[in-house]
ROLUM-525248 format. One record per residue (C-alpha): x, y, z; residue number from 1. Coordinates in pm, 1 decimal. Example, Ala and Ser with C-alpha at 12.3 -4.5 7.8 and 13.67 -1.06 7.14 Angstrom:
BEGIN
<rec east="1230.0" north="-450.0" up="780.0" seq="1"/>
<rec east="1367.0" north="-106.0" up="714.0" seq="2"/>
This chain:
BEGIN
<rec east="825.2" north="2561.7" up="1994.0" seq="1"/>
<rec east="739.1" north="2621.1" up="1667.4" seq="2"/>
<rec east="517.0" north="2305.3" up="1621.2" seq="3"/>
<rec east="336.6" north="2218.7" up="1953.0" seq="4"/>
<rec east="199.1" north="1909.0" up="2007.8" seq="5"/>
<rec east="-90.0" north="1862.7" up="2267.6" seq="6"/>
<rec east="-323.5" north="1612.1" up="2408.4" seq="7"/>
<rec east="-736.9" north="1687.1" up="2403.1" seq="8"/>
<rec east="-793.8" north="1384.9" up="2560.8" seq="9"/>
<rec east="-1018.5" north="1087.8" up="2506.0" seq="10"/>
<rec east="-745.1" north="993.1" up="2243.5" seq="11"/>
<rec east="-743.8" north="1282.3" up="2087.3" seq="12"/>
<rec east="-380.7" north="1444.6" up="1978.0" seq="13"/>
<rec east="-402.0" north="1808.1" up="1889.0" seq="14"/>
<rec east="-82.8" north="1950.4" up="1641.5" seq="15"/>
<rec east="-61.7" north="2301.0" up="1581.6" seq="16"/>
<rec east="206.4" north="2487.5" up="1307.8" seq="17"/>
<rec east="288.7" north="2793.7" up="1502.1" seq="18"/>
<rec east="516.9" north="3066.7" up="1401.0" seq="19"/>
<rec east="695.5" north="2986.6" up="1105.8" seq="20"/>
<rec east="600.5" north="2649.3" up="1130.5" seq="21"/>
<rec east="282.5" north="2782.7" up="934.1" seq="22"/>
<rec east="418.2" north="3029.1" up="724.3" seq="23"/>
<rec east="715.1" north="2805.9" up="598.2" seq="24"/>
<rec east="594.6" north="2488.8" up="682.9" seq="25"/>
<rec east="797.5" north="2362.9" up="413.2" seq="26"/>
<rec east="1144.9" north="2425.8" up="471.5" seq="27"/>
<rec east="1409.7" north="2207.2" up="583.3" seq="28"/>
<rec east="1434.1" north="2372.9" up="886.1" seq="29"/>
<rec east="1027.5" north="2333.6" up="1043.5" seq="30"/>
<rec east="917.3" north="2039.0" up="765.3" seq="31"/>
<rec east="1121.2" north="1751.0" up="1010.2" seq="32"/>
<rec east="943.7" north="1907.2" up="1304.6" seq="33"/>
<rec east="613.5" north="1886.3" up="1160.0" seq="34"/>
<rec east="678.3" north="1503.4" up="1059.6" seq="35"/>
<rec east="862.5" north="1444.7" up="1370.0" seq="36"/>
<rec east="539.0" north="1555.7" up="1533.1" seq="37"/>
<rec east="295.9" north="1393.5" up="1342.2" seq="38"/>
<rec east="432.5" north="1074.0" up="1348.6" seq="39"/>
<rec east="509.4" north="1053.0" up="1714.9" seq="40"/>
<rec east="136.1" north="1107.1" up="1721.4" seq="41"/>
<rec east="69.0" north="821.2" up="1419.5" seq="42"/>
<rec east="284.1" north="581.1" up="1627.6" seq="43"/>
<rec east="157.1" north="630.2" up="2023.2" seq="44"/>
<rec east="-112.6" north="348.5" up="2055.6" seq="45"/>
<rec east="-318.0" north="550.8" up="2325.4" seq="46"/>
<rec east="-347.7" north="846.9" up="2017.1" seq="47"/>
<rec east="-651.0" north="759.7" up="1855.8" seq="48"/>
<rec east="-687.9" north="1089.2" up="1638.8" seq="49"/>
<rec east="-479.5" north="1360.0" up="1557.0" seq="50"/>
<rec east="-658.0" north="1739.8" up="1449.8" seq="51"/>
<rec east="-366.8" north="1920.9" up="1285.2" seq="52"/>
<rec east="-403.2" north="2314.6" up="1229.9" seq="53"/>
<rec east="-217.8" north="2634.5" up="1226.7" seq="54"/>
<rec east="-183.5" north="2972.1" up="1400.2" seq="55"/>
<rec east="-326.7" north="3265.5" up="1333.1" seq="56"/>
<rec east="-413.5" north="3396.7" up="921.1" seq="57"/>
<rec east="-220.0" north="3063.6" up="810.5" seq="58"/>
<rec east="-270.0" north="2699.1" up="824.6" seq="59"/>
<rec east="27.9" north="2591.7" up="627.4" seq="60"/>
<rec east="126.6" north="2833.2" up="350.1" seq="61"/>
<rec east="379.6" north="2568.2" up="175.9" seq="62"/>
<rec east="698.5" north="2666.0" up="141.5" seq="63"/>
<rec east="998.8" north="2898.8" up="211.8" seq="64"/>
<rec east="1045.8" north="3046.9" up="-94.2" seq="65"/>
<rec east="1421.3" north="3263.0" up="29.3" seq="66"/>
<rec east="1537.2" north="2908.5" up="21.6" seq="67"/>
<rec east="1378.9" north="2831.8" up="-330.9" seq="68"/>
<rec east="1571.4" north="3094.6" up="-428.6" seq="69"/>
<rec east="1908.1" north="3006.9" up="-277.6" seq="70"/>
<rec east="1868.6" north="2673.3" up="-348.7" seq="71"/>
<rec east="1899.1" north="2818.3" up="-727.1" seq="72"/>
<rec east="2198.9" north="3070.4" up="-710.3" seq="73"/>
<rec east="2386.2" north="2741.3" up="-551.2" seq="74"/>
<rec east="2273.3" north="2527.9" up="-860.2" seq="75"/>
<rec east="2112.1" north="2260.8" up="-627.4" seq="76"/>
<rec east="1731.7" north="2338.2" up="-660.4" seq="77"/>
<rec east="1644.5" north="1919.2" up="-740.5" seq="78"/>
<rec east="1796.8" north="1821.8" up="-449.2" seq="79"/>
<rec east="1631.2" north="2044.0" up="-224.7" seq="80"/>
<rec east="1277.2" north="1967.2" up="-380.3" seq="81"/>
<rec east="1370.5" north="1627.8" up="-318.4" seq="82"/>
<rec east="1495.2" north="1670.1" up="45.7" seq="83"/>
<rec east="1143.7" north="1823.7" up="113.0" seq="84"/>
<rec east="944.2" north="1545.3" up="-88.7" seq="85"/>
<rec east="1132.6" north="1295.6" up="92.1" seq="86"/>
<rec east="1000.1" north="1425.9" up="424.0" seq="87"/>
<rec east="654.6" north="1502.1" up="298.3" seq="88"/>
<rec east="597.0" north="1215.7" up="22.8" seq="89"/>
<rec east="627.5" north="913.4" up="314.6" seq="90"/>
<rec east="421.2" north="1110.2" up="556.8" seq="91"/>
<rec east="94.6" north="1204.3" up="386.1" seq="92"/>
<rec east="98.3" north="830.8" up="253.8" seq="93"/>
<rec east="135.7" north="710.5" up="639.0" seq="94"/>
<rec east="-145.6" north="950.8" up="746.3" seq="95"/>
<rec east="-373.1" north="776.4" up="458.1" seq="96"/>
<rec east="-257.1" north="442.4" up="549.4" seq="97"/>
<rec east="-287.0" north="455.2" up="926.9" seq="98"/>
<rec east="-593.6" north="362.0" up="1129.9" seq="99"/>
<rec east="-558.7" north="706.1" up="1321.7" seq="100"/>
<rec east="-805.8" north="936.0" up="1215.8" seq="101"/>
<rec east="-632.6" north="1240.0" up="1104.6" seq="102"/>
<rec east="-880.0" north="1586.5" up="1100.7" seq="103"/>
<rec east="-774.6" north="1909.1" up="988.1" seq="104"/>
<rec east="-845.9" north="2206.4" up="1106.5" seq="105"/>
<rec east="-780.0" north="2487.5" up="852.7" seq="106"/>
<rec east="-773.5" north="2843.1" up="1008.9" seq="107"/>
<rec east="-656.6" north="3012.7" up="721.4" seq="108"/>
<rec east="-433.4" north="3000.4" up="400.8" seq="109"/>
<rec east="-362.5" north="2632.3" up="301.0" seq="110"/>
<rec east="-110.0" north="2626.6" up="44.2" seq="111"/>
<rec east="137.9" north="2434.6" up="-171.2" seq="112"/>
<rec east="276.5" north="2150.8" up="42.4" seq="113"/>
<rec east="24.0" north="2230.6" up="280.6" seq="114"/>
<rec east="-281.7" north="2182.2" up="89.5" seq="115"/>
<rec east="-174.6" north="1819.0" up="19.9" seq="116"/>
<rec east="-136.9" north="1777.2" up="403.0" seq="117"/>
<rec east="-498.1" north="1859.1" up="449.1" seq="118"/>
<rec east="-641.2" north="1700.9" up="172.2" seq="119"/>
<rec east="-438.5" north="1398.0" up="285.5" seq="120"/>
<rec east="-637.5" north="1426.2" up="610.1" seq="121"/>
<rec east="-989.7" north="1192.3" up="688.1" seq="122"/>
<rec east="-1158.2" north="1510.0" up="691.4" seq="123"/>
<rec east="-1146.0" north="1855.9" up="667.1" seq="124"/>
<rec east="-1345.1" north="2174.5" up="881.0" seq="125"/>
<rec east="-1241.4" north="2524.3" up="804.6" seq="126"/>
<rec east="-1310.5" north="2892.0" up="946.1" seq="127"/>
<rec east="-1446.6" north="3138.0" up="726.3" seq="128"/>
<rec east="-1120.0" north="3280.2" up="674.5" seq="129"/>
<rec east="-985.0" north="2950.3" up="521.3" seq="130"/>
<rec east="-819.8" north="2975.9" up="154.4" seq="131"/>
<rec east="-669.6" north="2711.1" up="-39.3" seq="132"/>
<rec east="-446.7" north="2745.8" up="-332.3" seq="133"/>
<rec east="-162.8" north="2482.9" up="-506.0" seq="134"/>
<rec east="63.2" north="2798.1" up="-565.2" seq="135"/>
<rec east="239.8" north="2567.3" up="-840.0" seq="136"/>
<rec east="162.5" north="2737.5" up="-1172.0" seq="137"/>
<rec east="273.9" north="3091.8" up="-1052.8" seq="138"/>
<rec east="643.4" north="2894.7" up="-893.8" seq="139"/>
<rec east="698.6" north="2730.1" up="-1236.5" seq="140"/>
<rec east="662.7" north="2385.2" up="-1074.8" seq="141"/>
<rec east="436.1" north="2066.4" up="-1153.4" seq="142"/>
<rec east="159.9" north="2012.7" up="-832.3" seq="143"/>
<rec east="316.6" north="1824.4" up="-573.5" seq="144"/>
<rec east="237.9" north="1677.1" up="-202.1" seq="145"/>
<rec east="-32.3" north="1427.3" up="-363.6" seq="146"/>
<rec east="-231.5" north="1717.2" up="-457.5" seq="147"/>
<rec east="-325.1" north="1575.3" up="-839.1" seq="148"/>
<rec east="-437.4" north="1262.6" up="-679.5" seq="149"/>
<rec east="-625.0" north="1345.8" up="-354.3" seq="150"/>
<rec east="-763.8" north="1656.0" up="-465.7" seq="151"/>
<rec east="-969.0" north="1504.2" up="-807.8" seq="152"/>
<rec east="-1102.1" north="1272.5" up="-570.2" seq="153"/>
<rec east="-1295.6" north="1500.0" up="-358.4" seq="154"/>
<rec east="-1366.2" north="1772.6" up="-663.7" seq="155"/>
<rec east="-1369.8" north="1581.6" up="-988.9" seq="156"/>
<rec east="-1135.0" north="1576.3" up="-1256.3" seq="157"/>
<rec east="-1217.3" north="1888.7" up="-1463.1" seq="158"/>
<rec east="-1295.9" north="2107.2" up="-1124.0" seq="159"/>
<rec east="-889.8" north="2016.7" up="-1057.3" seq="160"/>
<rec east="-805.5" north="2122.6" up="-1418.5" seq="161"/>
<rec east="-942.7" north="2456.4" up="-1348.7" seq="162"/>
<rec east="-792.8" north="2510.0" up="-1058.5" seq="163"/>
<rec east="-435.6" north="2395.3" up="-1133.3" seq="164"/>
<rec east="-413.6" north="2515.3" up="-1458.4" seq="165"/>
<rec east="-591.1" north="2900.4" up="-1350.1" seq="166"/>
<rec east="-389.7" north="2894.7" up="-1002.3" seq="167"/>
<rec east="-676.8" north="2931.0" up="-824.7" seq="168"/>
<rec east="-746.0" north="3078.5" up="-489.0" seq="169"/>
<rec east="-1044.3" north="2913.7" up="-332.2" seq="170"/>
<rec east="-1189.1" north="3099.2" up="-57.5" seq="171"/>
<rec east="-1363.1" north="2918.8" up="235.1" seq="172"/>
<rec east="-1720.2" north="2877.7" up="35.8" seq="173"/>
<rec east="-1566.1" north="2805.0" up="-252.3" seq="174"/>
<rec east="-1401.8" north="2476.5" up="-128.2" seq="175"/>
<rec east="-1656.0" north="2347.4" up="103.1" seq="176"/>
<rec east="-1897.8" north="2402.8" up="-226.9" seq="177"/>
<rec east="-1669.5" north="2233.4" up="-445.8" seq="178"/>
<rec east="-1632.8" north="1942.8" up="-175.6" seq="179"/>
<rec east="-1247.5" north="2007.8" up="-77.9" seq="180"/>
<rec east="-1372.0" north="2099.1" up="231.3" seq="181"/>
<rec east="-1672.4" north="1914.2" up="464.7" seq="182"/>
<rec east="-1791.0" north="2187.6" up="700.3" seq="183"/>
<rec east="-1724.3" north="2563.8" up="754.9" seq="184"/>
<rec east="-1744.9" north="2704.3" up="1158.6" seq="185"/>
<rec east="-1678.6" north="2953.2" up="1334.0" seq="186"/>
<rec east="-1320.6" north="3023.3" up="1401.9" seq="187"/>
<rec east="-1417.1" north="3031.2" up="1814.8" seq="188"/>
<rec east="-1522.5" north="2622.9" up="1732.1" seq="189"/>
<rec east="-1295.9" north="2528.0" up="1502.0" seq="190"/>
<rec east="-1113.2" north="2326.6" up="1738.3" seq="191"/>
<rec east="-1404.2" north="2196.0" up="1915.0" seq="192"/>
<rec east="-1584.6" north="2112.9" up="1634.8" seq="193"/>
<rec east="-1272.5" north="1933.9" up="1476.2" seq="194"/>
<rec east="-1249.8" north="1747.8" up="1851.0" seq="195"/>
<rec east="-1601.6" north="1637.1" up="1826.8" seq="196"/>
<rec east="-1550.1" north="1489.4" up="1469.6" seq="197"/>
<rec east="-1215.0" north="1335.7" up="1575.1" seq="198"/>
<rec east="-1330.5" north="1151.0" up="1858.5" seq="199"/>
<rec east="-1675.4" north="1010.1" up="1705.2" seq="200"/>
<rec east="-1466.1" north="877.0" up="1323.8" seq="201"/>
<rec east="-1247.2" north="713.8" up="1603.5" seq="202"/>
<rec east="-1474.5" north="536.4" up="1761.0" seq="203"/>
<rec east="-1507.9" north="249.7" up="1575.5" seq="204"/>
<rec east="-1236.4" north="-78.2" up="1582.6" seq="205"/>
<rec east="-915.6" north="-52.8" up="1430.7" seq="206"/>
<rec east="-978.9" north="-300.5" up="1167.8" seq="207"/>
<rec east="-1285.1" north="-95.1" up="1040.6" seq="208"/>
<rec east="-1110.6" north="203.4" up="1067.2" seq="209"/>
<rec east="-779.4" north="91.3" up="884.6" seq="210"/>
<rec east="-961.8" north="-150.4" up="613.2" seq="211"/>
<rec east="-1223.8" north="120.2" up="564.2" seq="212"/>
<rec east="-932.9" north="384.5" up="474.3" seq="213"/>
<rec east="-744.4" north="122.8" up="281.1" seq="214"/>
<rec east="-1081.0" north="24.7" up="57.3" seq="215"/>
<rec east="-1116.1" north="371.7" up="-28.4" seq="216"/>
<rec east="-796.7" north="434.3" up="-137.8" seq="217"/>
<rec east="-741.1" north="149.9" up="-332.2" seq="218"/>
<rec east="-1070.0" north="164.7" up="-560.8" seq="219"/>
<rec east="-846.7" north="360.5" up="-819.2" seq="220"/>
<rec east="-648.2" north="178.0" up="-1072.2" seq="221"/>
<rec east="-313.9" north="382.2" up="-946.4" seq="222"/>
<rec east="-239.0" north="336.3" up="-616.2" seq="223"/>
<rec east="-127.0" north="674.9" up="-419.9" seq="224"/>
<rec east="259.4" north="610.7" up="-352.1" seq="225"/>
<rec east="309.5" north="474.5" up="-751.7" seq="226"/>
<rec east="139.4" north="864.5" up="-823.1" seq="227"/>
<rec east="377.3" north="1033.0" up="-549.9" seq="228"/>
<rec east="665.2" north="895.6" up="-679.2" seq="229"/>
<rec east="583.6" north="1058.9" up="-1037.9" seq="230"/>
<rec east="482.2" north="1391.7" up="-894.4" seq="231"/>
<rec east="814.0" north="1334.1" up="-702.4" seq="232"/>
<rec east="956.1" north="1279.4" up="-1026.9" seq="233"/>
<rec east="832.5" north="1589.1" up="-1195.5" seq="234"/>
<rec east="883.7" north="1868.3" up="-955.9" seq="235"/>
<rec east="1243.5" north="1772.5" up="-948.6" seq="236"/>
<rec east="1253.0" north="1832.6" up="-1326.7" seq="237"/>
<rec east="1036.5" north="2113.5" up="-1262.1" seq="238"/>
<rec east="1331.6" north="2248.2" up="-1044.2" seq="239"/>
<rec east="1563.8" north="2281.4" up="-1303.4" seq="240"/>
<rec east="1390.6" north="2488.6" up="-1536.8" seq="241"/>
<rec east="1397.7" north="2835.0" up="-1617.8" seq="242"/>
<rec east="1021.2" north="2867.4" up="-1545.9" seq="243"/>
<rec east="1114.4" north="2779.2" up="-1216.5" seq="244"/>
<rec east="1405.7" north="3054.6" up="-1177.6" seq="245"/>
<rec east="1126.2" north="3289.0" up="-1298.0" seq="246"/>
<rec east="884.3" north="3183.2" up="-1094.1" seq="247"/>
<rec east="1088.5" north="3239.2" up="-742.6" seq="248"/>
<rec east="1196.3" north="3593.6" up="-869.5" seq="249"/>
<rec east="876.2" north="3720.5" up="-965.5" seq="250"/>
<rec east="746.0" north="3619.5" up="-609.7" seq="251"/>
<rec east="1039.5" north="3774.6" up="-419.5" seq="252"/>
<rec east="971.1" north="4066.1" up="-634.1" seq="253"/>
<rec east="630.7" north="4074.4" up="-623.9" seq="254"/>
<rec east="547.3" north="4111.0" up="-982.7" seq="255"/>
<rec east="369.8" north="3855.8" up="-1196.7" seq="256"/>
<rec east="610.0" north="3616.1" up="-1397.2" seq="257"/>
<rec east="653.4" north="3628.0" up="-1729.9" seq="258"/>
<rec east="730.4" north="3215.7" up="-1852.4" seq="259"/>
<rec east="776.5" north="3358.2" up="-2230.5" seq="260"/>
């Protein structure tokens, strides 16, 4: 299966993107799996956290961009950016809304869609090998997957300029010293580590735990789902542009694009 689903015990759900689950995390065909999976896990009372990671050199490296590219020879880019929004969009605002404490563990390149599953996440522990990167600029697309929202909140404002706007590749240091990431380990206790976190920010009543995530999020004058439905908004635009043509063919041919 490429997305496995697992139980640690004590409460404790573990999902892993394997396969191309990981690698194209965000295609129509593993994005309803990973959902699928998440949620059952969101919705089973005896779950009281869920550690999500990946397999091998990738965590979630966003999406499939073969399809990106199909999508545009058959003229219907938008409405396959806003299949996959649909699917992601409601899901990272259920993890932030849910009293389930939701941990993840990044083993390697988090990208794209996938970044804004992590940062949605309570908290975050990463290998050494961990990257992140929003992969936006270089596609021709506006951020997406709540990135612009969640990601200013653990970074600062003008830390998420630069990394947007200079399509940044933060390596594992980088992010834990920038704050988008809370502790680096060892890739042989990733998982354990991640366990040990889950089950002690679980601990606590669900009141605390749900009011506690819900106070957080709501200290900002724009709630999250108002701010996913304009990034929503946005990439679709961003789908139709010639940027965004440019973008998918440079990748595919492995040559930088040239937005002139």
């Amino acid at each position: 299966m490429p997305v496995e689903t697992s139980n640690l015990g004590d409460g404790v759900a573990l999902v892993t993107m394997a396969g191309k689950s990981a690698t194209q995390s965000f295609s129509m065909e593993f994005l309803p799996q990973i959902a699928e999976a998440i949620d059952s896990a969101l919705s089973d009372k005896s779950i009281k956290a869920i550690v999500i990671t990946g397999e091998g050199k990738f965590f979630s490296a966003g999406a499939d961009i073969n399809a990106f590219a199909k999508s545009i020879e058959n003229n219907d880019a938008p409405k396959l950016i806003r299949d996959l929004t649909g699917i992601l969009h409601p899901l990272i605002v259920r993890i932030r809304q849910s009293p389930t404490i939701c941990v993840a563990a990044i083993n390697g390149a988090c990208a794209g869609g996938g970044l804004g599953l992590a940062l949605a996440c309570d908290v975050r522990i990463a290998t050494s090998g961990a990257k992140i990167a929003a992969s936006y600029s270089g596609m021709g697309l506006s951020p997406d997957g709540g990135t612009t929202w969640l990601l200013p909140r653990l970074v600062g404002t003008q830390n998420s300029r630069k990394f947007f706007f200079e399509n940044s590749i933060w390596n594992a240091q980088q992010s834990l010293d920038y704050g988008a990431i809370d502790e680096l380990v060892e890739s042989s206790e990733l998982l354990s580590r991640a366990t040990e976190v889950a089950k002690l920010w679980s601990s606590w009543g669900q009141h605390t735990k749900e009011a506690t995530k819900h106070l957080l999020d709501v200290q900002t004058h724009h709630d999250f789902e108002t701010h996913l439905k304009h990034e929503r908004t946005l990439i679709e635009a961003a789908g139709t542009t010639d940027a965004f043509k440019e973008g998918v063919a440079a990748f595919l041919e492995k040559r930088k694009p040239n937005f002139d």
